[in-house]
C-alpha positions as CSV (number, residue, x, y, z in Angstrom):
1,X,73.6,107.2,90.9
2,X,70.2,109.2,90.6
3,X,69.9,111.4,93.5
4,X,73.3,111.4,94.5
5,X,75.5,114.3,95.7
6,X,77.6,115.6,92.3
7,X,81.2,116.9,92.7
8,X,83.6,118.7,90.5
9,X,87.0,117.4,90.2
10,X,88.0,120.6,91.7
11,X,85.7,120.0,94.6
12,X,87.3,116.2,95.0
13,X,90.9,117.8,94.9
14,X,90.2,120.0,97.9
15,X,88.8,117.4,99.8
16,X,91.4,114.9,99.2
17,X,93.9,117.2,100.2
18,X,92.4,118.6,103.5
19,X,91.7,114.8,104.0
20,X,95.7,114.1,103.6
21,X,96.2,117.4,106.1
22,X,97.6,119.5,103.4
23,X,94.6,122.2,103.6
24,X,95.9,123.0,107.9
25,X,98.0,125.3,109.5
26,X,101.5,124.2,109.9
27,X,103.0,124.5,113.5
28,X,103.7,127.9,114.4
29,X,107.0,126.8,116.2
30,X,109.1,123.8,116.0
31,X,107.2,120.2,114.9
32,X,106.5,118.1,117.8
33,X,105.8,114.5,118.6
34,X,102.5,115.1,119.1
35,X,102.2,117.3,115.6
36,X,103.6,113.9,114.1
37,X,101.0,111.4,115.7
38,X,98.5,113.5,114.9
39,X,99.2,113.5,111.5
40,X,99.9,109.8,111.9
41,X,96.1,109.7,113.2
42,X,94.9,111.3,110.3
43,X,96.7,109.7,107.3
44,X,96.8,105.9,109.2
45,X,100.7,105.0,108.1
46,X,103.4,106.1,106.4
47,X,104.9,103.6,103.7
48,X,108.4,102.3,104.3
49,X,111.2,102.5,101.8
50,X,114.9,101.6,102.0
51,X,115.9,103.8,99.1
52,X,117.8,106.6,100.5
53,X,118.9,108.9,97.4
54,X,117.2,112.0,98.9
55,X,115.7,110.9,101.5
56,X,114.1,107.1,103.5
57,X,110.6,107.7,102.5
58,X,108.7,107.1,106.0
59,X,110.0,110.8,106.7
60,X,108.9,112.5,103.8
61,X,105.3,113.0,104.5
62,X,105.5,115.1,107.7
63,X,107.8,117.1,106.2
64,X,105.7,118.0,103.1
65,X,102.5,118.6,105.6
66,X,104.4,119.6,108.7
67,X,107.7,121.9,107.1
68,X,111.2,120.8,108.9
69,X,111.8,118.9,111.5
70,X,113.8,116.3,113.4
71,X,113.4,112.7,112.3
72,X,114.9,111.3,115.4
73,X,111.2,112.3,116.4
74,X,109.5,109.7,114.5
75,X,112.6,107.5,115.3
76,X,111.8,107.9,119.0
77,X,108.2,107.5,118.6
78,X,108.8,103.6,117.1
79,X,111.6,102.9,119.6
80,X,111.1,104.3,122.6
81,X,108.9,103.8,125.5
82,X,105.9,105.0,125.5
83,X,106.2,103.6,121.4
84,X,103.6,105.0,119.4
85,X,104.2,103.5,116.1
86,X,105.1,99.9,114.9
87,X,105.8,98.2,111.8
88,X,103.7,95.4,109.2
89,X,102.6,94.9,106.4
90,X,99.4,97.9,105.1
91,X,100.4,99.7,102.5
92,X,103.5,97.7,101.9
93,X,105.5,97.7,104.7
94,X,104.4,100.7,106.9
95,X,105.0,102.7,110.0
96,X,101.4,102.3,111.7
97,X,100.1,103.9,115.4
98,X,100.2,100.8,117.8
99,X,96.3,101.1,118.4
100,X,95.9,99.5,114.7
101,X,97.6,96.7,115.5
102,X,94.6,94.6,117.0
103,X,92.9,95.5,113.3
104,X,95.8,93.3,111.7
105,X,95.9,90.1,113.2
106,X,93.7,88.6,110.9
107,X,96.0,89.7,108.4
108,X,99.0,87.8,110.8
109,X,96.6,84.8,111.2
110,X,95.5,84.0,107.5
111,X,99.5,84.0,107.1
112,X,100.4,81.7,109.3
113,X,97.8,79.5,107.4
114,X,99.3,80.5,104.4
115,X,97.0,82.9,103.1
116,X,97.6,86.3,102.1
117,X,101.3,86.1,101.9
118,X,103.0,85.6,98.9
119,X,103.6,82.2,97.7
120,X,107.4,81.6,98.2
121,X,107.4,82.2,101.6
122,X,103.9,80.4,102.0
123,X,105.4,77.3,100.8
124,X,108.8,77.9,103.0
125,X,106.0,78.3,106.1
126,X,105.1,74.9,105.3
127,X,107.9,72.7,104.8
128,X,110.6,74.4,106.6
129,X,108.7,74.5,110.0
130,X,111.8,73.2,112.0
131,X,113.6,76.1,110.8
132,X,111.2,78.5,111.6
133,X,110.9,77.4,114.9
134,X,114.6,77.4,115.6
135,X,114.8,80.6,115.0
136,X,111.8,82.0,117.2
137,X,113.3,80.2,119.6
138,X,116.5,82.2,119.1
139,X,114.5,85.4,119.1
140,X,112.9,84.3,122.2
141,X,116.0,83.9,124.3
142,X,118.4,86.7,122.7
143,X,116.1,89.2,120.4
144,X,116.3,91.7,119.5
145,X,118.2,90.4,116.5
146,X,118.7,90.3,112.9
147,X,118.7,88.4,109.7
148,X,122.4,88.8,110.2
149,X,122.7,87.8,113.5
150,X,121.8,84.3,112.5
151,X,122.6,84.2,109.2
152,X,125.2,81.1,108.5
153,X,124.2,79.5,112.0
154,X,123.4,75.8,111.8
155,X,122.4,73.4,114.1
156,X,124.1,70.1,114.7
157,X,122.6,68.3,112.1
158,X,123.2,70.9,109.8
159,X,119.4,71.2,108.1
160,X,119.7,75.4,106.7
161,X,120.8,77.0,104.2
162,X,122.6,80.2,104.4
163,X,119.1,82.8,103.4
164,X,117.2,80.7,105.5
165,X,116.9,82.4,108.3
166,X,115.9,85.8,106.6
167,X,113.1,83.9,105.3
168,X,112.1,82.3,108.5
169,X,112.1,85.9,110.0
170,X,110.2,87.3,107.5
171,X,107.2,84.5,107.7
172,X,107.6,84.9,111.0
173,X,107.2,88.8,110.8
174,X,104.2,88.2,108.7
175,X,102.5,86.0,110.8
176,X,102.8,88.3,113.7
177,X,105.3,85.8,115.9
178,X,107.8,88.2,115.9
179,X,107.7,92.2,115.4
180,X,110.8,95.0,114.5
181,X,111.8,96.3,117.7
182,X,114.0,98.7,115.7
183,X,116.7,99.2,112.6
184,X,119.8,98.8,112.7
185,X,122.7,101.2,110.9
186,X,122.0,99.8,107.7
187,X,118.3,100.2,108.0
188,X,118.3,96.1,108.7
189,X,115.2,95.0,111.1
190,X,116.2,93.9,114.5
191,X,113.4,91.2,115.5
192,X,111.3,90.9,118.7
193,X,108.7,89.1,120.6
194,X,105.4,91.6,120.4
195,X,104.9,91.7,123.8
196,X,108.6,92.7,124.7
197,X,107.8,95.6,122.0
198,X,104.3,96.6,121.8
199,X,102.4,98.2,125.1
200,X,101.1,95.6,127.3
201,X,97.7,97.8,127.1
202,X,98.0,97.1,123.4
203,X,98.5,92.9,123.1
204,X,95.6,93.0,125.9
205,X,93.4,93.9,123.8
206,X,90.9,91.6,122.4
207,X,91.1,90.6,118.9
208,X,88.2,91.9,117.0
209,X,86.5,90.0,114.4
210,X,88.1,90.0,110.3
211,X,84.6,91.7,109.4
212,X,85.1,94.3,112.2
213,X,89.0,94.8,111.6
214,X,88.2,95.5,108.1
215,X,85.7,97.4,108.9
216,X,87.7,99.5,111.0
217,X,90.4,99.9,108.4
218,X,88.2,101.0,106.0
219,X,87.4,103.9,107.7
220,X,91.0,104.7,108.4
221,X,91.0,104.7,104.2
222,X,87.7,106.7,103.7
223,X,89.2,109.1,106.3
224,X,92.4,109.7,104.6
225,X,91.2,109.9,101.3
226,X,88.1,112.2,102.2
227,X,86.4,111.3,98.3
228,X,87.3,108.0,96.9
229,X,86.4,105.0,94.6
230,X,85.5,101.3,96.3
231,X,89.4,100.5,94.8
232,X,90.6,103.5,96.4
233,X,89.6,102.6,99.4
234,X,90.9,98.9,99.3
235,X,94.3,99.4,98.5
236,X,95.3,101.6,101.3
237,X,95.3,98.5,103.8
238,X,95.8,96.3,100.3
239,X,92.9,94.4,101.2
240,X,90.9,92.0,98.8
241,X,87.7,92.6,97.2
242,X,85.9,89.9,98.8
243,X,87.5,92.0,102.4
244,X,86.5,95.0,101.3
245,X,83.2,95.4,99.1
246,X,80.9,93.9,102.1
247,X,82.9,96.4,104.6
248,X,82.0,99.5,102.1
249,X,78.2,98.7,102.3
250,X,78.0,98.3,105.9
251,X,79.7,101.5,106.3
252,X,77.0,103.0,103.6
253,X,74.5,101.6,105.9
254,X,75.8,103.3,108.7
255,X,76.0,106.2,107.5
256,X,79.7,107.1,107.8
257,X,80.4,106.5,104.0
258,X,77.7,108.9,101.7
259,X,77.9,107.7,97.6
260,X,78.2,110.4,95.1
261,X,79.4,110.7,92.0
262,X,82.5,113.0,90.8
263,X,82.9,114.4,87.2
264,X,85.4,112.6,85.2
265,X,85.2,109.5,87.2
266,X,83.6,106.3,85.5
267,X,83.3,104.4,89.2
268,X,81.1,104.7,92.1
269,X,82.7,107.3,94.5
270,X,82.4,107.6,98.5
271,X,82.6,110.4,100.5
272,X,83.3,110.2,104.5
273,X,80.9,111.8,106.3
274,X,83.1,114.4,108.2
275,X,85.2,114.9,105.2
276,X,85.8,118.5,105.3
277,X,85.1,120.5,102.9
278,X,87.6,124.1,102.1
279,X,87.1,126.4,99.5
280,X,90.5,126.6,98.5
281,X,93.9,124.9,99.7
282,X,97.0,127.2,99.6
283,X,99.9,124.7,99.9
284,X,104.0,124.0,98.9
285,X,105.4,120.5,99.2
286,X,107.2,117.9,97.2
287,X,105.8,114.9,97.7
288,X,107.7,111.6,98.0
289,X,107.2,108.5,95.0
290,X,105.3,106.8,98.2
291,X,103.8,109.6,99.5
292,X,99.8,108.5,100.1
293,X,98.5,111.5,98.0
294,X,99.3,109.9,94.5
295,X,101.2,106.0,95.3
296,X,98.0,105.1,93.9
297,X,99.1,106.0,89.9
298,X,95.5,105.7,88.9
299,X,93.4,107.9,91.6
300,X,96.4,110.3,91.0
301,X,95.8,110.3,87.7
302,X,91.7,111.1,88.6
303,X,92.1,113.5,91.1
304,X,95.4,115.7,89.2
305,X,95.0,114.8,85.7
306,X,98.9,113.6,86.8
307,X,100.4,110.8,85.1
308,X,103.0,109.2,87.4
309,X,105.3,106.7,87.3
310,X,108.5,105.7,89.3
311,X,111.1,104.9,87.1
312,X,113.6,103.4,89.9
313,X,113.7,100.2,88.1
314,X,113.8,101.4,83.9
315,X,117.2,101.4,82.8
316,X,118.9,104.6,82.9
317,X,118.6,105.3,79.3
318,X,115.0,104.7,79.1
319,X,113.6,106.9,81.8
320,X,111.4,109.7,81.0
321,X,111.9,111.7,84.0
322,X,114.5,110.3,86.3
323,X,115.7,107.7,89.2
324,X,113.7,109.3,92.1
325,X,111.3,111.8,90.9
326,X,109.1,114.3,93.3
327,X,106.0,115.7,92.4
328,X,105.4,119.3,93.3
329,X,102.2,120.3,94.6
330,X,101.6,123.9,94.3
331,X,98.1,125.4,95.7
332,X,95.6,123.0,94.1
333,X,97.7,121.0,91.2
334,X,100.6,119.6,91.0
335,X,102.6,121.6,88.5
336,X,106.2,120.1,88.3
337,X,108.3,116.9,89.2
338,X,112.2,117.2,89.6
339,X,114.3,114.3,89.9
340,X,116.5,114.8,93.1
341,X,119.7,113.3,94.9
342,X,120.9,114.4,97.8
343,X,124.6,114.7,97.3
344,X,125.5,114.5,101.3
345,X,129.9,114.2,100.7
346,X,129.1,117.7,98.7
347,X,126.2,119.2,100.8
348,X,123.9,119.5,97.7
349,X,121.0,118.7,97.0
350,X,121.2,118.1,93.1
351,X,118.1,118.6,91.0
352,X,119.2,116.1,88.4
353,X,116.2,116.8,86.4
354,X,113.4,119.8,86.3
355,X,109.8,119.4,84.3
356,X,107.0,121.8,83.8
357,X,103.2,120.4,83.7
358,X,101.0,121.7,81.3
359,X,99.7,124.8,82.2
360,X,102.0,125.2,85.1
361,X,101.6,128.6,86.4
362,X,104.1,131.2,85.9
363,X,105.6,131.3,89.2
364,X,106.2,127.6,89.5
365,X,110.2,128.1,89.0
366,X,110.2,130.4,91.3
367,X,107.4,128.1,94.2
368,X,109.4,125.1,93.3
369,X,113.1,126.6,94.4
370,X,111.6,127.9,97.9
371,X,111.0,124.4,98.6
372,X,113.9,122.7,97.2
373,X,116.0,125.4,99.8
374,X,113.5,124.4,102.2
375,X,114.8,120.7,101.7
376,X,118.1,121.3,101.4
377,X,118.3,122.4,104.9
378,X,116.0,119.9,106.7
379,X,118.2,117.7,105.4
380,X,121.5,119.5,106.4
381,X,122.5,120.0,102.8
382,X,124.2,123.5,102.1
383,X,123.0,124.9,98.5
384,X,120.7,123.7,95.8
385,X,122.5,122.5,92.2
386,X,120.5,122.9,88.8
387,X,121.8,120.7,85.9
388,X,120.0,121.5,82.7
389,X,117.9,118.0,82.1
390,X,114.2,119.0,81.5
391,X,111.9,122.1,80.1
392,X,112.1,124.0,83.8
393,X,115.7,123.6,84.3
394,X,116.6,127.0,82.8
395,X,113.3,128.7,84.8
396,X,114.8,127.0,87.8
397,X,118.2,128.3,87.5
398,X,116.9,131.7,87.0
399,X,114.6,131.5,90.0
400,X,117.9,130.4,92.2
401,X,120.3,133.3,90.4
402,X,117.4,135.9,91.6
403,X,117.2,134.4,95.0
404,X,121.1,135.1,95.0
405,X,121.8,138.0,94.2
């Protein structure tokens, strides 16, 4: 590390944040497509959620960098002709733009030999082949369809099981035979051929190498993360370290990663060469549990001093904080998390829970209630309710009786 660049943690925060496009401008007049895919450009995917207690998490993030806006937008943009976005496996499942999709089939090809996917549905890939073929051949003459649409369909002979043909969708999804073509009302996938859903300027492309895919992907990570650790890096596509470590010294070698060190970190840290660079970032959002600020718990942990954990799955009497808990960023720090539902039969958006971080400045209350009202009415919800759970609650209630009155 002798010689290397030194950074403050301070210095790491603004970076990471400008890198995530929370240190910009937000559009002077209503949010666009094209405000949306270039975000999308800059942050490489948004994660995909199903829970909708406040709100589906692939919409979260261009609110909290972008302000309001219309979702059927980003709807549009993964439906639609021209389609800009489509959906596999990164981060977890993922909205990505279409021109990643050449970098991830070495990904789809290592699953359809069983590698890389997990090991139920690797074994299912290999003895239940007839099955999985029926069914693309069902996709093939009558997609787009879903799980549902086949579900409880046998052939003569009668060789599946009721689940199996989720499963053989989902393998199938994996190894890039089939692709969403959209969701239905219940968020279900409907199931395509690629090349009746992707451009045609997209499947034409050639399929670069695993080394130069990876490659690639890396750089997406180093971009949006602006200052990060070799683990960091990796998980954003959730590639292995025998992917990743030989990607990160090539791009050393090139120039495009620079290594320095930040205080407070034990590991090896990386800094993207056009990383910018701002004295100070002046920002309001809540951010989503799978927001890509902080889903990684520990770099959230580095970079915030933050400790963060979704609680979705403790039993109810065991949870620190709440079901579905949101961060607050405020300038530099985050400096609150409130547990939130959005109550749509009683147009409120219920702040179950409210908790001040150590040190949180004085006007957090009042920071924090701008932006629940802010939420409230992107998502069509008509006033903001306080219950008393946590150490801000009674700040937050005052903050809400002074904006009233």
């Amino acid at each position: 590390m002798a010689g290397q660049e030194r950074l403050t943690r301070l210095q790491a925060q603004r970076i990471a944040l400008a890198a995530q496009g929370f240190a910009g401008r937000k559009p002077a007049s209503r949010v666009e497509r094209r405000h949306l895919l270039r975000l999308l450009e800059r942050i490489g995917l948004f994660q995909i959620d199903s829970v909708n207690v406040t709100q589906r998490a692939q919409y979260m993030p261009a609110f909290s960098r972008l302000g309001a806006y219309d979702t059927t937008i980003l709807d549009r943009a993964q439906a639609r002709r021209p389609r800009a976005l489509f959906e596999y496996w990164a981060h977890e499942a993922s909205l990505l733009p279409v021109e990643i999709e050449p970098l991830l089939r070495w990904r789809m090809e290592r699953a359809r030999q069983g590698r890389g996917i997990y090991s139920g549905l690797a074994t299912f890939g290999r003895e239940r082949r007839a099955v999985i073929d029926h069914v693309l051949r069902e996709v093939e003459r009558n997609g787009p369809l879903s799980a549902a649409d086949l579900d409880g369909h046998r052939s003569a002979s009668g060789w599946w099981e009721w689940s199996e043909p989720k499963r053989a969708l989902e393998w199938l999804f994996w190894a890039g035979l089939v692709t969403t073509h959209s969701r239905g009302p219940n968020f279900e996938r409907l199931y395509d051929l690629p090349e009746r859903v992707l451009p045609p300027q997209i499947t034409a492309r050639p399929t670069p190498s695993p080394a130069d895919a990876q490659r690639s992907l890396m750089e997406i990570a180093a971009k949006a993360h602006g200052v990060a650790t070799a683990s960091d890096l990796r998980d954003y596509f959730r590639l292995a370290p025998d992917d990743a470590h030989p990607r990160i010294e090539e791009l050393v070698e090139e120039g495009v990663l620079i290594p320095v060190t930040v205080k407070g970190w034990p590991k090896q840290a990386y800094l993207h060469r056009a990383a910018q660079r701002p004295l100070k970032v002046e920002t309001r959002a809540l951010l989503a549990p799978f927001d890509p600020l902080i889903w990684e718990r520990a770099r959230t942990e580095r970079l915030f001093a933050f400790h963060y954990r979704i609680e979705i799955y403790t039993p109810a009497d065991k949870r620190v904080y709440g079901y579905y808990v949101f961060p607050f960023l405020l300038g530099e720090r985050i400096v609150a998390r409130v547990d939130l539902k959005a109550d749509r039969r009683a147009g409120a958006l219920q702040v179950q829970g409210a908790f001040a971080e150590r040190n949180a400045p004085p006007e957090t209350a009042a920071e924090l209630f701008r932006a629940l009202t802010s939420m409230a009415s992107w998502l069509g919800l008509e006033r903001v309710d306080i219950r008393e759970q946590g150490d801000l609650a009674p700040q937050l209630k005052a903050a809400a009786a002074s904006r009233t009155t």
